[in-house]
Wavefront OBJ file of the C-alpha trace (Angstrom):
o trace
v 26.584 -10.557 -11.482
v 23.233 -9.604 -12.892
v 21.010 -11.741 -15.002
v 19.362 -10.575 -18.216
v 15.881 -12.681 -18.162
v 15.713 -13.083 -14.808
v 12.741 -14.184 -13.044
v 11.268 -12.828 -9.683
v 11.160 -14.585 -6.466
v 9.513 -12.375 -3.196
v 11.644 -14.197 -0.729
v 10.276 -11.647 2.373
v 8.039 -9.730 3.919
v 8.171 -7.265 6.527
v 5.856 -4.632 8.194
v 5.540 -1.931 11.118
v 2.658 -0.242 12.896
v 2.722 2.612 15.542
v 2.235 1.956 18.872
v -1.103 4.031 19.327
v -4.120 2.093 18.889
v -7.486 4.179 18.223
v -10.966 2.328 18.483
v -14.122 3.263 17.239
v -15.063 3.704 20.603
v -12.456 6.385 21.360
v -13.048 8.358 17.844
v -16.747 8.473 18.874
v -15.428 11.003 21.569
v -13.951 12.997 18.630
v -16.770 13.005 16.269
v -20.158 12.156 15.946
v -20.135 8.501 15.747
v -20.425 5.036 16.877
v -18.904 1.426 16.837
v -21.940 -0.147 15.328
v -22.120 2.445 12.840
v -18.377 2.570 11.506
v -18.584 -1.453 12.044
v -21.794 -1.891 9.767
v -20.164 0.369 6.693
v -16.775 -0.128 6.686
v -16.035 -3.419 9.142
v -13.421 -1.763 10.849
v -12.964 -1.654 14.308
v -9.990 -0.035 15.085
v -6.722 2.081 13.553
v -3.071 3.041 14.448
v -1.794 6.012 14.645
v 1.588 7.989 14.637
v 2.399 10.355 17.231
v 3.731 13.490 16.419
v 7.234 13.266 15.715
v 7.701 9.851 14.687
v 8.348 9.979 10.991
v 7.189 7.842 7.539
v 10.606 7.105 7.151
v 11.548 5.232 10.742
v 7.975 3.539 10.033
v 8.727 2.310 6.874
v 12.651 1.658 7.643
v 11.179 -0.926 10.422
v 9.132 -2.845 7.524
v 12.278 -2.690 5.502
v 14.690 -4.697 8.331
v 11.749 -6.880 8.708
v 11.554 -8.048 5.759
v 15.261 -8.118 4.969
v 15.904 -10.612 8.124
v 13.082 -12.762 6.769
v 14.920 -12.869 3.262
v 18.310 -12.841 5.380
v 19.886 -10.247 3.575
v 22.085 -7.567 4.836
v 20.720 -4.000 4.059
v 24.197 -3.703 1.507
v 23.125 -6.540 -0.480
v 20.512 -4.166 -1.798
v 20.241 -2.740 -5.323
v 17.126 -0.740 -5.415
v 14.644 0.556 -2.862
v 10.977 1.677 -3.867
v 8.715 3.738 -1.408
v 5.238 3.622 -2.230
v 3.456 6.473 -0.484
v 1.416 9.613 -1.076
v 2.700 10.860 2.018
v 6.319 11.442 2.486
v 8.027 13.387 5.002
v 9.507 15.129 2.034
v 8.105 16.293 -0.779
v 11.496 15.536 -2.314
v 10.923 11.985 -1.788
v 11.314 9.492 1.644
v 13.009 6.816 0.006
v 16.615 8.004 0.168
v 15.937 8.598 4.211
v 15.045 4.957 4.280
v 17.892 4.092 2.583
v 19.882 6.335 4.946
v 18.103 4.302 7.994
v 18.895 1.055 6.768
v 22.135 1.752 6.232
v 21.896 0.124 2.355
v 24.819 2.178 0.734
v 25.009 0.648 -2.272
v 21.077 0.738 -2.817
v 19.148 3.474 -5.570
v 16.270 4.731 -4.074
v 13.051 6.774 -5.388
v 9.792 7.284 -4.560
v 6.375 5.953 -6.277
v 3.412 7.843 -5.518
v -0.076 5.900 -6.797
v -1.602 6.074 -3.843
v -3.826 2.762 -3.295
v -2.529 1.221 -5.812
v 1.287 2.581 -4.827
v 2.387 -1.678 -3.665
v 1.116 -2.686 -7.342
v 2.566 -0.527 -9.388
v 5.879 -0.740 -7.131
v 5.418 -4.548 -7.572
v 5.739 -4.071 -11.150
v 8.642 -1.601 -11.565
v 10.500 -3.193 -8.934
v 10.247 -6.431 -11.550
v 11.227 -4.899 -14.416
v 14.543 -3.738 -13.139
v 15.214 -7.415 -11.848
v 13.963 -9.456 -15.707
v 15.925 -7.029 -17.329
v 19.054 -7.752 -15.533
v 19.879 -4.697 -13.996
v 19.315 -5.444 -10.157
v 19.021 -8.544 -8.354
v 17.661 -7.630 -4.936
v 15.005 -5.064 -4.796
v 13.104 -3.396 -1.213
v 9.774 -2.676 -2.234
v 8.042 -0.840 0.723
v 4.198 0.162 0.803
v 3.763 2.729 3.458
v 1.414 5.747 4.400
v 0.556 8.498 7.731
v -2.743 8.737 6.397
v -3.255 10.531 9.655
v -1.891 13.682 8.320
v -3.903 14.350 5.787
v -7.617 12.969 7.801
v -9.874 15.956 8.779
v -10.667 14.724 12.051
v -14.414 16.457 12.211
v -15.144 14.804 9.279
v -17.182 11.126 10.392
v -16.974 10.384 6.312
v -13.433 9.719 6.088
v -11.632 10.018 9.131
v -13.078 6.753 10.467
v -11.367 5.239 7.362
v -7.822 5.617 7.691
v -5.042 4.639 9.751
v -0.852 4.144 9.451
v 1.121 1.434 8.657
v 4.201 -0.082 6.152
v 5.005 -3.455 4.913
v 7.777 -4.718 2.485
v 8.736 -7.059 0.435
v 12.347 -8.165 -0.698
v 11.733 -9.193 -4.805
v 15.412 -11.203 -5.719
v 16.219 -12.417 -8.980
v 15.088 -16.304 -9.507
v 16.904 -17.654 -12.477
v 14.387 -20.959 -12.729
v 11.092 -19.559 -12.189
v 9.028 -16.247 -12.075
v 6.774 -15.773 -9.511
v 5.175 -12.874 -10.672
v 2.790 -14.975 -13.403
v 1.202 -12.320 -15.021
v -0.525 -8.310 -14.163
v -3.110 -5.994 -15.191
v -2.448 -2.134 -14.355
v -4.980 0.848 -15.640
v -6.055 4.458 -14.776
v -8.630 6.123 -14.929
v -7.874 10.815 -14.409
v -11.683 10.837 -15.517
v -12.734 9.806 -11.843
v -9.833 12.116 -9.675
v -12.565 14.031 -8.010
v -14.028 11.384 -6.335
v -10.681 10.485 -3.884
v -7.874 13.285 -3.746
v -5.584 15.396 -1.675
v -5.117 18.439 -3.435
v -3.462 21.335 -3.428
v -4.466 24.129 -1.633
v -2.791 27.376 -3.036
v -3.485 31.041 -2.556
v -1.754 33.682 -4.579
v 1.077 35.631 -3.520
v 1.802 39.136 -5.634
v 5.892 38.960 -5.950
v 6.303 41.683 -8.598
v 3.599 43.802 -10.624
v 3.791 41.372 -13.260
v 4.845 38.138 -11.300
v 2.462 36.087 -8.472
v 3.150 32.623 -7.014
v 0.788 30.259 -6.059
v 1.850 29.482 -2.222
v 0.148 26.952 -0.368
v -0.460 23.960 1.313
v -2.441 20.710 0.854
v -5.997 20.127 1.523
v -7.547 17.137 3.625
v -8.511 13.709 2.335
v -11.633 14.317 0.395
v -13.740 11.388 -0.779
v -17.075 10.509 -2.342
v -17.620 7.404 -0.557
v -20.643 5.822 -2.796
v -18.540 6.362 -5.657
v -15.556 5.027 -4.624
v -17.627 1.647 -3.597
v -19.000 1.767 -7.128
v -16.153 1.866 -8.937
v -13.980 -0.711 -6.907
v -17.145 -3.546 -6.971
v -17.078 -3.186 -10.466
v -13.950 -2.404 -11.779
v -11.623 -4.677 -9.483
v -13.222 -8.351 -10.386
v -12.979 -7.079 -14.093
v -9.228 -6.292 -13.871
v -8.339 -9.680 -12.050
v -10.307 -11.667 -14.014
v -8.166 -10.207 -16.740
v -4.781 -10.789 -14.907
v -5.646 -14.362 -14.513
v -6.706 -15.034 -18.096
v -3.055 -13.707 -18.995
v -1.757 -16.516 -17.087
v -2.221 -20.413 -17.519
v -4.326 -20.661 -14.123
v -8.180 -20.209 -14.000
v -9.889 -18.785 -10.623
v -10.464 -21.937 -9.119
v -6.826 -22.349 -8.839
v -6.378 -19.575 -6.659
v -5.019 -20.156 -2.672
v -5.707 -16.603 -2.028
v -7.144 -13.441 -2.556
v -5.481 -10.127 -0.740
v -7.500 -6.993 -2.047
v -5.837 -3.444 -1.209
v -7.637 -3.553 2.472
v -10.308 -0.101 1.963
v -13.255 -2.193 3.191
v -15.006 -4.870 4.371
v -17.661 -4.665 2.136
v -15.855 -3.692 -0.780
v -13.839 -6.888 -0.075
v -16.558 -9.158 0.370
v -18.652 -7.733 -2.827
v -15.587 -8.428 -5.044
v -14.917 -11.873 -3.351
v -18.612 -12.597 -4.683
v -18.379 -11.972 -7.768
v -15.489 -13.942 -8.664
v -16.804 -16.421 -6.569
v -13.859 -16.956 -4.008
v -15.260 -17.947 -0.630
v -14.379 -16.598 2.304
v -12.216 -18.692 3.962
v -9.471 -18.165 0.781
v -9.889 -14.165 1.283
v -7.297 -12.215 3.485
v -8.773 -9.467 5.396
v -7.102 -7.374 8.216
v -8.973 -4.099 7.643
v -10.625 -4.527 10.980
v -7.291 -3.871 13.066
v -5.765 -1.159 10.546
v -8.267 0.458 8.631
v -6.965 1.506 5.139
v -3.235 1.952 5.518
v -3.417 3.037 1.563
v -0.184 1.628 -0.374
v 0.948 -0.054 3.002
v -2.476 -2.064 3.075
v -1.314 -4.962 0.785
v 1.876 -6.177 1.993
v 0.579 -5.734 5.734
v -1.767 -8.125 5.107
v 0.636 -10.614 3.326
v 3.264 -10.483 5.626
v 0.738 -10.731 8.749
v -0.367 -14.052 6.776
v 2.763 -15.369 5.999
v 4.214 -15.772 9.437
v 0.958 -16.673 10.953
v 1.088 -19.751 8.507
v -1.871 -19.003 6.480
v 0.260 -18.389 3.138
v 2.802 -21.145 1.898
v 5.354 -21.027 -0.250
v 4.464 -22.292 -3.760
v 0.443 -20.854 -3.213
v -0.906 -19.189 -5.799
v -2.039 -15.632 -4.394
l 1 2 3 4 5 6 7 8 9 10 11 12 13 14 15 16 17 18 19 20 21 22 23 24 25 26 27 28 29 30 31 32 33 34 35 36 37 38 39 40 41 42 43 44 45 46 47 48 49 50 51 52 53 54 55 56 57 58 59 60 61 62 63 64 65 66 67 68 69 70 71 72 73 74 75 76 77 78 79 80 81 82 83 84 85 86 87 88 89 90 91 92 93 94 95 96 97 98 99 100 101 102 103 104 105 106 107 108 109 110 111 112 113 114 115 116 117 118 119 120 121 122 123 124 125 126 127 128 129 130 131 132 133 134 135 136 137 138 139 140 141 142 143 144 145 146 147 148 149 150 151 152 153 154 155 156 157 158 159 160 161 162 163 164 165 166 167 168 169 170 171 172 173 174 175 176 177 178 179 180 181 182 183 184 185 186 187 188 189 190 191 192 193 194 195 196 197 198 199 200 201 202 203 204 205 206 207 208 209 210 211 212 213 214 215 216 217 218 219 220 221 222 223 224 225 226 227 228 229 230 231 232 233 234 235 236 237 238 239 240 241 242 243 244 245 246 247 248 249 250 251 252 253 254 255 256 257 258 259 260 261 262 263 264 265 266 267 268 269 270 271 272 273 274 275 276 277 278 279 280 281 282 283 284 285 286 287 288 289 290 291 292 293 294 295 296 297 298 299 300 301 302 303 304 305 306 307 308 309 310 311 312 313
């Protein structure tokens, strides 16, 4: 029976990585680079990779069961599943495959594309369908093959990114809501800076008809912007999630930024004046995973014992 009102609990997390591991060391062989100087900009050290042939969908379907046996619930106790990703297998949407590889027949599922952001703003739909009573048990699942969509002779970017999916099972809580309070915002003005785009090239079907057939284009990135804009902007909008809530900073167990880099991590951990040892950071191993980067580093610190239940995150 659903619950109008009801709160939200995340009672698990899940998450999956290919197999293939590439170091900086290795990529060096594939462009012109070097450890010390992808370690020095970015702190990564290493990425994972899908082969060819392995699909989004098994990826994130292995975050999915994850997290499900940590919140031990069987995949038809689900209502809803979200995908976050900007890179499905179809551009119909990946979530019903998941569904179909988890076997959850009773669960909707849709896709949310917000790239970076995509665990966030699935965080916050997947809520809204639980408080207003319509589901109970929701799959929210961050996951990205960034590797795609890298131009590999390109030392800019493709020393960034790498593959990966977490989850997170969000169940209806009829005493308490977890989720204390958020901030979302947008800002089309800066698109240029970080896209995929299209790539089209017109096709002549009639005289008076032509289609624009295409592709898309590799990830494309103005790096000093992008640094800008996060050290600024992201320490403004938390600050302004945390004054909507009854908490100050100082009450805060931990800190998990999306995990883009290092030293975007550490500038923003500065100026809000959390130290380092209350950060979570796991962009060394995985590089930015994009929408899977945030609940692969909370479910990596949940069952090493970092995060407790009842912390304040």
């Amino acid at each position: 029976m659903k619950t109008a009102g009801a709160g939200v609990a995340i009672v698990g997390s899940g998450s999956a990585i290919p197999e293939t591991t590439l170091t900086n060391e290795q990529l060096s062989q594939v462009v012109e680079t070097s450890d010390e100087w992808i370690r020095t900009r970015t702190g990564i050290q290493e990425r994972h990779l899908n082969t060819p042939g392995d699909t989004l969908s098994e990826l994130a379907a292995k975050a999915g069961e994850r997290a499900l046996a940590m919140a031990k619930l069987q995949p038809e106790d689900l209502d809803l599943i979200i995908l976050a990703t900007s890179t499905p297998d179809d551009l119909f949407g990946s979530a019903a495959q998941v569904q179909g590889h988890l076997g959850a027949t009773k669960a909707a599922a849709f896709d949310l594309t917000a790239a970076c952001s995509g665990f966030v703003f699935g965080l916050v739909t997947g809520a809204q369908f639980i408080r207003t009573g319509a589901y109970r048990n929701v799959l929210l699942i961050g996951a990205d093959v960034l590797s795609r969509w890298v131009d590999w002779s390109d030392r800019r970017t493709c020393v960034l990114f790498g593959d990966g999916a977490g989850a997170v099972v969000l169940q209806a809580n009829d005493q308490q809501d977890d989720l204390v309070s958020f901030s979302l915002h947008s800002d089309g003005s800066l698109n240029h800076n970080l896209n995929l785009g299209f790539n089209g090239g017109g096709q002549t079907l009639t005289d008076e008809a032509r289609a624009d057939i295409g592709s898309y284009k590799t990830i494309s990135m103005n790096g000093r912007e992008v640094y800008r804009f996060a050290a600024g902007r992201v320490p403004e909008v938390l600050k302004e999630t945390v004054d909507k809530s009854d908490y100050t900073m100082a009450d805060i167990d931990w800190l998990i930024l999306h995990q883009a880099n290092q030293r975007i991590i550490d500038a923003v951990a500065q100026r809000l004046d959390i130290p380092p040892e209350r950060v979570i950071s796991n962009v060394a191993h995985y590089g930015n995973t994009s929408a899977a980067s945030i609940p692969l580093a909370l479910d990596e610190a949940v069952r090493a014992g970092q995060i407790q239940p009842g912390q304040l995150i």
